[in-house]
Jmol script that loads the backbone (N, CA, C; Angstrom):
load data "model"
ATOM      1  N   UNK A   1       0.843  -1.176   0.000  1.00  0.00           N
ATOM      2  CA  UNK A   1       0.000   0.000   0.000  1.00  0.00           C
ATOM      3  C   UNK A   1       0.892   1.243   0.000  1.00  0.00           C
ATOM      4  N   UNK A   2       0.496   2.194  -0.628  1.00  0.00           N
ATOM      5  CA  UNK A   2       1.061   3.120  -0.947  1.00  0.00           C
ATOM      6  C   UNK A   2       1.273   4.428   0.681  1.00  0.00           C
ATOM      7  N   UNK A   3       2.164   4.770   0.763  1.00  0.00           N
ATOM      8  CA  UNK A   3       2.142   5.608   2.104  1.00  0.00           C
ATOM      9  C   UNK A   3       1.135   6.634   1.849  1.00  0.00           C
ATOM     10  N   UNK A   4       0.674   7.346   1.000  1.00  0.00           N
ATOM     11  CA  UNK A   4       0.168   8.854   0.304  1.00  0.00           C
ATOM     12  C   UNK A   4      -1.147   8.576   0.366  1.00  0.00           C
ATOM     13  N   UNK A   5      -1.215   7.269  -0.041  1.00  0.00           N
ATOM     14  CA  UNK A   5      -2.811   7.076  -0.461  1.00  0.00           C
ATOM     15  C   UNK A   5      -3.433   6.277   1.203  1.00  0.00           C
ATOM     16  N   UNK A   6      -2.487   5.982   2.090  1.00  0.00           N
ATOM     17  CA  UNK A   6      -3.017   5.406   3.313  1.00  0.00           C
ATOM     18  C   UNK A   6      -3.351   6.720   4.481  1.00  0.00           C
ATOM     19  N   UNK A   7      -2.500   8.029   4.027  1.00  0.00           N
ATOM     20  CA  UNK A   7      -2.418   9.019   4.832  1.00  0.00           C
ATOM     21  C   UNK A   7      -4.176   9.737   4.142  1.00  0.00           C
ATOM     22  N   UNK A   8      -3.974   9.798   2.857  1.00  0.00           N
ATOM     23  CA  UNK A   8      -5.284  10.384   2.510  1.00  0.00           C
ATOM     24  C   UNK A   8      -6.680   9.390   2.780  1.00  0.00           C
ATOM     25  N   UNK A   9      -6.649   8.133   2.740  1.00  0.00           N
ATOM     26  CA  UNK A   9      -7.787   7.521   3.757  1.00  0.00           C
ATOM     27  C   UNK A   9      -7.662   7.650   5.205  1.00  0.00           C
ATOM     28  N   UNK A  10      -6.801   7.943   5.937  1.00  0.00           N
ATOM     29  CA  UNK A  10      -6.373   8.482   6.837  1.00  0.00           C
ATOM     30  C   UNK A  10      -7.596   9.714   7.151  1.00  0.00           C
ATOM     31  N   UNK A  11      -6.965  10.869   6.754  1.00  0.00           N
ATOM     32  CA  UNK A  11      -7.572  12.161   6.607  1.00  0.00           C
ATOM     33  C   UNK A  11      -9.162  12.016   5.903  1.00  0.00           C
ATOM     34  N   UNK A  12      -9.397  10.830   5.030  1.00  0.00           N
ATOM     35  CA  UNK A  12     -11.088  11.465   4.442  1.00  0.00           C
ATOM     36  C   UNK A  12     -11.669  10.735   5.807  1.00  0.00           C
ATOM     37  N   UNK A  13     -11.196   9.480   6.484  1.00  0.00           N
ATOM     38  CA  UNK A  13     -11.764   8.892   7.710  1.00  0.00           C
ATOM     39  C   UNK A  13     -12.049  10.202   9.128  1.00  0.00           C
ATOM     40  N   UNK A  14     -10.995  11.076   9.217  1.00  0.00           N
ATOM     41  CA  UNK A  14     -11.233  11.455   9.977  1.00  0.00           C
ATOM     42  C   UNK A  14     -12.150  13.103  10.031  1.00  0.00           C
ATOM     43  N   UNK A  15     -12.574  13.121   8.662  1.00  0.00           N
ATOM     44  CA  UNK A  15     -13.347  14.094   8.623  1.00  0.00           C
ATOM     45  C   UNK A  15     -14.664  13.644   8.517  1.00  0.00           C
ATOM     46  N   UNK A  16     -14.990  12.519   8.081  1.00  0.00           N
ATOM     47  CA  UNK A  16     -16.098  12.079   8.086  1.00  0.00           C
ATOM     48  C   UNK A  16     -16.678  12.066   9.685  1.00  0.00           C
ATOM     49  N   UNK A  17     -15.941  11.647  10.172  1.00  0.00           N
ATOM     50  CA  UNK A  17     -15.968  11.295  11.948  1.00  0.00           C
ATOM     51  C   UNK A  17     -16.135  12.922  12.353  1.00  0.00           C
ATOM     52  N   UNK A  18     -15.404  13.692  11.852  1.00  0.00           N
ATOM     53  CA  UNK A  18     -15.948  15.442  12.330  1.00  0.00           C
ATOM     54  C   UNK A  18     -17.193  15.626  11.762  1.00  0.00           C
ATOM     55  N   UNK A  19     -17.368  15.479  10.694  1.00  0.00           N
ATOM     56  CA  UNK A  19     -18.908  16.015  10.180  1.00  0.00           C
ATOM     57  C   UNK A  19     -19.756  14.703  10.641  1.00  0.00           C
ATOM     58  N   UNK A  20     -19.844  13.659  11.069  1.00  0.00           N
ATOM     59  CA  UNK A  20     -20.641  12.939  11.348  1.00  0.00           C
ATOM     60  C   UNK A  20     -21.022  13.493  12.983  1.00  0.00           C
ATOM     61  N   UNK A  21     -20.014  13.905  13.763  1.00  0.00           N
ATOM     62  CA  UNK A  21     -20.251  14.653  14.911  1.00  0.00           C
ATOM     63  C   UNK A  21     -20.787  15.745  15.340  1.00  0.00           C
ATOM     64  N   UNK A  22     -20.158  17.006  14.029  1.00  0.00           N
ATOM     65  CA  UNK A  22     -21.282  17.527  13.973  1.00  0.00           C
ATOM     66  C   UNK A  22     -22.525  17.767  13.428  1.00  0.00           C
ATOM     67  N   UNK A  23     -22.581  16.730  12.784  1.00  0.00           N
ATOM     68  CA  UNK A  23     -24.330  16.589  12.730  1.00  0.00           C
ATOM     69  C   UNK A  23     -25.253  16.241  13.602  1.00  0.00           C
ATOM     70  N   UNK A  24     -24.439  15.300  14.596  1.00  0.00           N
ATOM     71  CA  UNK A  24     -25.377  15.040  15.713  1.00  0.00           C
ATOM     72  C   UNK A  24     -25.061  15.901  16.540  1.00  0.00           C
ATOM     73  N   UNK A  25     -24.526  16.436  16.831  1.00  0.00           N
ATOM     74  CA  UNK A  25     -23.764  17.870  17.958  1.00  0.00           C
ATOM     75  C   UNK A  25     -25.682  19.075  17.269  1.00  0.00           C
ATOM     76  N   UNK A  26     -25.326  18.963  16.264  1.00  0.00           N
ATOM     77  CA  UNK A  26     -26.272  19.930  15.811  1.00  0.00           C
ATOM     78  C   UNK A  26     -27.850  19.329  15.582  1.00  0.00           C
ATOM     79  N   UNK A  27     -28.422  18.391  15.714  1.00  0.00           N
ATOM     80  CA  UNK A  27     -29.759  17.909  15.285  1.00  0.00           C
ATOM     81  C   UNK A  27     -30.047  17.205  16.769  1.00  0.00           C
ATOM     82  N   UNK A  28     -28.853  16.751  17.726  1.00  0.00           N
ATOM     83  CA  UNK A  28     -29.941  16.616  18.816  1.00  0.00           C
ATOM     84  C   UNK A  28     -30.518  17.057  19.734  1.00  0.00           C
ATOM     85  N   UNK A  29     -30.664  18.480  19.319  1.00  0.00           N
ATOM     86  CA  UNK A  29     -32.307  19.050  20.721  1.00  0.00           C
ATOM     87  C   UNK A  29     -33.198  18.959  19.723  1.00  0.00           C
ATOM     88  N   UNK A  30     -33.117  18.560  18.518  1.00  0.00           N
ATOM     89  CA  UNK A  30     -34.777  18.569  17.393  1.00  0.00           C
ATOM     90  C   UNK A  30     -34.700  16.968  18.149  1.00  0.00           C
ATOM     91  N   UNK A  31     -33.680  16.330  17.937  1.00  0.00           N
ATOM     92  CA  UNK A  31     -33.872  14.408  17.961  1.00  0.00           C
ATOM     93  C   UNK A  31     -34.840  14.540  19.337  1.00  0.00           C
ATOM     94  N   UNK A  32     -34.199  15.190  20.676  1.00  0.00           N
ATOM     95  CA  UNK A  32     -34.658  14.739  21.656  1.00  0.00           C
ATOM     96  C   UNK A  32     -35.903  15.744  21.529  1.00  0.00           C
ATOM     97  N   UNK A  33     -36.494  16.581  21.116  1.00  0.00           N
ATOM     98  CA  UNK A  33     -37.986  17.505  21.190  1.00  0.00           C
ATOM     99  C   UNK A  33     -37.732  18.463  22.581  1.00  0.00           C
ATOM    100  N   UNK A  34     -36.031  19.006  22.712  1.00  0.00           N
ATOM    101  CA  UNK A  34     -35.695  20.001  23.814  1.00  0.00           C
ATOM    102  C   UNK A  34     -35.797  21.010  23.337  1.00  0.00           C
ATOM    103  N   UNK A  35     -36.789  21.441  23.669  1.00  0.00           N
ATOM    104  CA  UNK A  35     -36.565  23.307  23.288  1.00  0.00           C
ATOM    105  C   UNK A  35     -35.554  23.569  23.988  1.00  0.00           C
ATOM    106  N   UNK A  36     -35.532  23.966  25.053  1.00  0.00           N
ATOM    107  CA  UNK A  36     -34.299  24.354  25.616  1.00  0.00           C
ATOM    108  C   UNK A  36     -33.074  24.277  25.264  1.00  0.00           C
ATOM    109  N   UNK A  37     -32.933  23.097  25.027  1.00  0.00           N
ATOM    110  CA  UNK A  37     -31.419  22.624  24.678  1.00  0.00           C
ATOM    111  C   UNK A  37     -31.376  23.498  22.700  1.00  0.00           C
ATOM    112  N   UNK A  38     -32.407  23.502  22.377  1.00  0.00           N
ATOM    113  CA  UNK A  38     -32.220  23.941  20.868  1.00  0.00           C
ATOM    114  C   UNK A  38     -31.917  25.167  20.944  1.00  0.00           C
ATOM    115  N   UNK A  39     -32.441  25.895  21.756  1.00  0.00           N
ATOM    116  CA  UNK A  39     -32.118  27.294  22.032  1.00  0.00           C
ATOM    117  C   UNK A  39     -31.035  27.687  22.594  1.00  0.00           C
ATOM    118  N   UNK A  40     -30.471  26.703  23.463  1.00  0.00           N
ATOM    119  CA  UNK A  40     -28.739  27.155  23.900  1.00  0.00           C
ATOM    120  C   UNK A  40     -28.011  26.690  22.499  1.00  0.00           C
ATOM    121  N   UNK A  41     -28.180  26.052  21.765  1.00  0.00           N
ATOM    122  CA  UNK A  41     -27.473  25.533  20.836  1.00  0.00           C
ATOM    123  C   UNK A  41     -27.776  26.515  19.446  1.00  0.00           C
ATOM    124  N   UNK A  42     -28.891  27.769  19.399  1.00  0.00           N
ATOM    125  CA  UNK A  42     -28.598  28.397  18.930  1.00  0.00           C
ATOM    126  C   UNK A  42     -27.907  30.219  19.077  1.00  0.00           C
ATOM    127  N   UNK A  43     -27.946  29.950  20.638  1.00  0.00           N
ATOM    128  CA  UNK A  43     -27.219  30.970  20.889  1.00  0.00           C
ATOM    129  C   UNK A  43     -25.646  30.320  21.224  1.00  0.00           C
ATOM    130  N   UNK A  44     -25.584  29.108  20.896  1.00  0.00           N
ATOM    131  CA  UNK A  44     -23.884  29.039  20.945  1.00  0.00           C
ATOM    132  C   UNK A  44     -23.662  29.085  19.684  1.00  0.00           C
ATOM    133  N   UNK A  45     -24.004  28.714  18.737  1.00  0.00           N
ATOM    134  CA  UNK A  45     -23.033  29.486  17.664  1.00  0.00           C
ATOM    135  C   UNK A  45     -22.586  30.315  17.288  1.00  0.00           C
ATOM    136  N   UNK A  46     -23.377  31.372  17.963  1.00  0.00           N
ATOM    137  CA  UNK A  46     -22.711  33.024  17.312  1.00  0.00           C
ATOM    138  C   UNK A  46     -21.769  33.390  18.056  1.00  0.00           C
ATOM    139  N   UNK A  47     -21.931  32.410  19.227  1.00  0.00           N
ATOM    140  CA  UNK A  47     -20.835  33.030  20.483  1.00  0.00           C
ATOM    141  C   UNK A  47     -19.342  32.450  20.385  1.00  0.00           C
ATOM    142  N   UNK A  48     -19.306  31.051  19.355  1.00  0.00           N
ATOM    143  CA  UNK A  48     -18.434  30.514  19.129  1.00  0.00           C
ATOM    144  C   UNK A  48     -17.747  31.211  17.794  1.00  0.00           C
ATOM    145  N   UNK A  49     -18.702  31.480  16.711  1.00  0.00           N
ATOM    146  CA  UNK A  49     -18.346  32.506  15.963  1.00  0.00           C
ATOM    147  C   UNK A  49     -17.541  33.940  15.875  1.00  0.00           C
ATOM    148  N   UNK A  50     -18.096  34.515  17.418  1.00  0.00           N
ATOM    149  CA  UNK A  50     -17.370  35.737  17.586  1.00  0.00           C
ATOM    150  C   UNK A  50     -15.989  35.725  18.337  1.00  0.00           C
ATOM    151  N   UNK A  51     -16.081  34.199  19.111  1.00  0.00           N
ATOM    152  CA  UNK A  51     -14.583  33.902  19.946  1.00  0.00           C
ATOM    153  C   UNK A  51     -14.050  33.935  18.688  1.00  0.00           C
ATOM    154  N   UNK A  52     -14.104  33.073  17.571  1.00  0.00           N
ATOM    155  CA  UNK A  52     -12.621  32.660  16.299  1.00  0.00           C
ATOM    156  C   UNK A  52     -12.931  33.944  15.861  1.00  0.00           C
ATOM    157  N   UNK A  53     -13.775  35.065  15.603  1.00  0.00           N
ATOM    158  CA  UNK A  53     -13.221  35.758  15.136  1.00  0.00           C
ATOM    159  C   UNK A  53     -12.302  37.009  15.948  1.00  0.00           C
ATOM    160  N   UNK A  54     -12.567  37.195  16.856  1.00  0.00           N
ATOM    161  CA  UNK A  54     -11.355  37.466  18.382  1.00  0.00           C
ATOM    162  C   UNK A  54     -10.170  37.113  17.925  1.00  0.00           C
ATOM    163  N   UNK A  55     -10.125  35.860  18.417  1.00  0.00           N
ATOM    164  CA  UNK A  55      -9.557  35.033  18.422  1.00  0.00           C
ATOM    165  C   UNK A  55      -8.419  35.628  17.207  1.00  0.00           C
ATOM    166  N   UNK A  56      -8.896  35.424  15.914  1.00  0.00           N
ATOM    167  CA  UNK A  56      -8.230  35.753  14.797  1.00  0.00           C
ATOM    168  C   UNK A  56      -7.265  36.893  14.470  1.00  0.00           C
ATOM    169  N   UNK A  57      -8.189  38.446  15.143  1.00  0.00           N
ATOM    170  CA  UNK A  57      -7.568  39.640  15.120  1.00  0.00           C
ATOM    171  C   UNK A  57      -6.841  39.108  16.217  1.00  0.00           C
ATOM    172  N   UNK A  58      -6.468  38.921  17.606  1.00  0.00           N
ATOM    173  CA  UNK A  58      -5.503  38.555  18.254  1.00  0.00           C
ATOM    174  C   UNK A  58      -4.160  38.086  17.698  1.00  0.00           C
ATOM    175  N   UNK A  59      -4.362  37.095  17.013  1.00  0.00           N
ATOM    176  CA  UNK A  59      -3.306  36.135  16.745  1.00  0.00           C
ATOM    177  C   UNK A  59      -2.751  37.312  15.359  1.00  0.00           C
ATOM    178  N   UNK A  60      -3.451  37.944  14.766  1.00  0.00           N
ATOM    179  CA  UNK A  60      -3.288  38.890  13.786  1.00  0.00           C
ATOM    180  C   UNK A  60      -2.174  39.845  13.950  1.00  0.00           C
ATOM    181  N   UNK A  61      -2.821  40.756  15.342  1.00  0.00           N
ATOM    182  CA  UNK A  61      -1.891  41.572  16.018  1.00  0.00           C
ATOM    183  C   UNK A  61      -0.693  41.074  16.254  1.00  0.00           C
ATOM    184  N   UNK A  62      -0.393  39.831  17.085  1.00  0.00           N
ATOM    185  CA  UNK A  62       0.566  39.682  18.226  1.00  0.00           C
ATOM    186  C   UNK A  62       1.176  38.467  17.680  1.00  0.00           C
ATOM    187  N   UNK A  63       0.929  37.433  15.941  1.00  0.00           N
ATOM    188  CA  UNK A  63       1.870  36.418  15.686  1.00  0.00           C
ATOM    189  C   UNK A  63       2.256  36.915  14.185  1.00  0.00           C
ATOM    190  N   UNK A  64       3.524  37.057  14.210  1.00  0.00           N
ATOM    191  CA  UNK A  64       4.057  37.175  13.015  1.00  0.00           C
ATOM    192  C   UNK A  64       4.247  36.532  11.922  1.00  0.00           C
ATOM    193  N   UNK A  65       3.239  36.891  10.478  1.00  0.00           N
ATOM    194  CA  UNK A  65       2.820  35.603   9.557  1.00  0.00           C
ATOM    195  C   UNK A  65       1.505  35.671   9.808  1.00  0.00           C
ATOM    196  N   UNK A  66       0.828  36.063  10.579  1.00  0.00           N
ATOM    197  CA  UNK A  66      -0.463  35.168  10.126  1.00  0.00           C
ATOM    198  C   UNK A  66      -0.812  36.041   9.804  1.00  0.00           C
ATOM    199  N   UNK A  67      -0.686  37.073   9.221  1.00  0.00           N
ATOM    200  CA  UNK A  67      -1.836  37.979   8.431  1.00  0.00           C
ATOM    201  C   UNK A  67      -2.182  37.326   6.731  1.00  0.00           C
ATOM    202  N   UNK A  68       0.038  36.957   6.676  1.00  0.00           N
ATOM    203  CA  UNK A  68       0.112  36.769   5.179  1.00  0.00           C
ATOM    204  C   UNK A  68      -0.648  34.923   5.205  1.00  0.00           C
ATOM    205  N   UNK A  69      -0.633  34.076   6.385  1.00  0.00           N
ATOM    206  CA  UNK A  69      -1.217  33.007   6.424  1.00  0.00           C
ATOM    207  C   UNK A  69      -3.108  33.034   6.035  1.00  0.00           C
ATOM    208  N   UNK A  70      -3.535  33.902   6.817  1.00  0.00           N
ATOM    209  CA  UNK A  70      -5.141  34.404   6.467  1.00  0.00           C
ATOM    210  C   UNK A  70      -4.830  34.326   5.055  1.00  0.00           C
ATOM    211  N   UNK A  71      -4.375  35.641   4.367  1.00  0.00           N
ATOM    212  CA  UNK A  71      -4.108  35.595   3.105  1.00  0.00           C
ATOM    213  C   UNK A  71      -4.602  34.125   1.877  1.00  0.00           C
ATOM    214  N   UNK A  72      -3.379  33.307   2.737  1.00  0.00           N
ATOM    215  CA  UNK A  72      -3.247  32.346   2.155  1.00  0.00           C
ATOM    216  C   UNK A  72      -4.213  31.284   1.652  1.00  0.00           C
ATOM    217  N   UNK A  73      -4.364  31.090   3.422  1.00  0.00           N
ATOM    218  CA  UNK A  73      -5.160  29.979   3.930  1.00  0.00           C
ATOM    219  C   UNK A  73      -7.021  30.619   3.627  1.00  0.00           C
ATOM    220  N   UNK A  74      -7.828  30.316   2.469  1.00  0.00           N
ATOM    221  CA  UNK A  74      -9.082  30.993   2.704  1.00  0.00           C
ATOM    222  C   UNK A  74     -10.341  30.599   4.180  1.00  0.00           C
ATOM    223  N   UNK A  75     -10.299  29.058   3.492  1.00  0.00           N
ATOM    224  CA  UNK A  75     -10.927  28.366   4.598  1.00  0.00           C
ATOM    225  C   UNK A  75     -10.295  27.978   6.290  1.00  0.00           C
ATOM    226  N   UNK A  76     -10.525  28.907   7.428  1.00  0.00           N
ATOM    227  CA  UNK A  76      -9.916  27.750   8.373  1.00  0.00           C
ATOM    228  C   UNK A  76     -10.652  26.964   9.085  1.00  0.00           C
ATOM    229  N   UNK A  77     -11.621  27.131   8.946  1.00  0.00           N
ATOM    230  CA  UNK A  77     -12.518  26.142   9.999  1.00  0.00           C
ATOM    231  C   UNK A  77     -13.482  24.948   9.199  1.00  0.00           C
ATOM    232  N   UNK A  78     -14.142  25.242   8.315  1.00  0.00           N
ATOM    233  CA  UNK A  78     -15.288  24.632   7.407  1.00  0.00           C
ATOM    234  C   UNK A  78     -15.134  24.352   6.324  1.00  0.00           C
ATOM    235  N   UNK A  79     -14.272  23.536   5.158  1.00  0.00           N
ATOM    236  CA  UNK A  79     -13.790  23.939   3.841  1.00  0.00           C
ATOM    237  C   UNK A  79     -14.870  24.312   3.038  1.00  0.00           C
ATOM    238  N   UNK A  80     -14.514  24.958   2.766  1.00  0.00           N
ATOM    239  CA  UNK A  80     -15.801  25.372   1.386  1.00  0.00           C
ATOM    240  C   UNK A  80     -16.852  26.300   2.254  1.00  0.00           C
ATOM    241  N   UNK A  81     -16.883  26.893   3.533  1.00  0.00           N
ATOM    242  CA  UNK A  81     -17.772  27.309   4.335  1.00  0.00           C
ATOM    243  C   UNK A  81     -17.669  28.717   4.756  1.00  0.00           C
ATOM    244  N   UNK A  82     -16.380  28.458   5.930  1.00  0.00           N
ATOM    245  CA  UNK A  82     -16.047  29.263   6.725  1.00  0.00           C
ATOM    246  C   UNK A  82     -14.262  29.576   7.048  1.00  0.00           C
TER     247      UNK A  82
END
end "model"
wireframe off; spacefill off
backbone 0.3
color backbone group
């Protein structure tokens, strides 16, 4: 087996396992019929949203490279997303 092609089943395995997580991270207060829980789960996203973007100007300011890395890098969190 090829090393390249065991690292890239490697990597599609372990994204599947992220998006399979968050799908259930995200559909179970509909699964369980929690309002509650649906409603903290939609006020955590924006709150998680506004930490990375903090987060971002921080590391912006105070690490050298990552402005030209942003640049670079379009996607960091979601490919094709975010």
């Amino acid at each position: 087996m090829n090393i390249e092609l065991f690292a890239q089943a490697l990597i599609k395995f372990f994204a599947g396992l992220v998006f399979v997580g968050l799908l259930m991270f995200l559909s179970m207060p509909i699964v369980l019929g929690s309002v509650v829980s649906f409603v903290i789960m939609l006020a955590y996203l924006p709150i998680i949203a506004k930490r990375i973007r903090n987060e971002e100007e921080v590391l912006t300011e105070g690490l050298a490279g990552y402005a030209e890395y942003k640049k670079k890098v379009k996607y960091r969190l979601i490919p094709f997303v975010w």
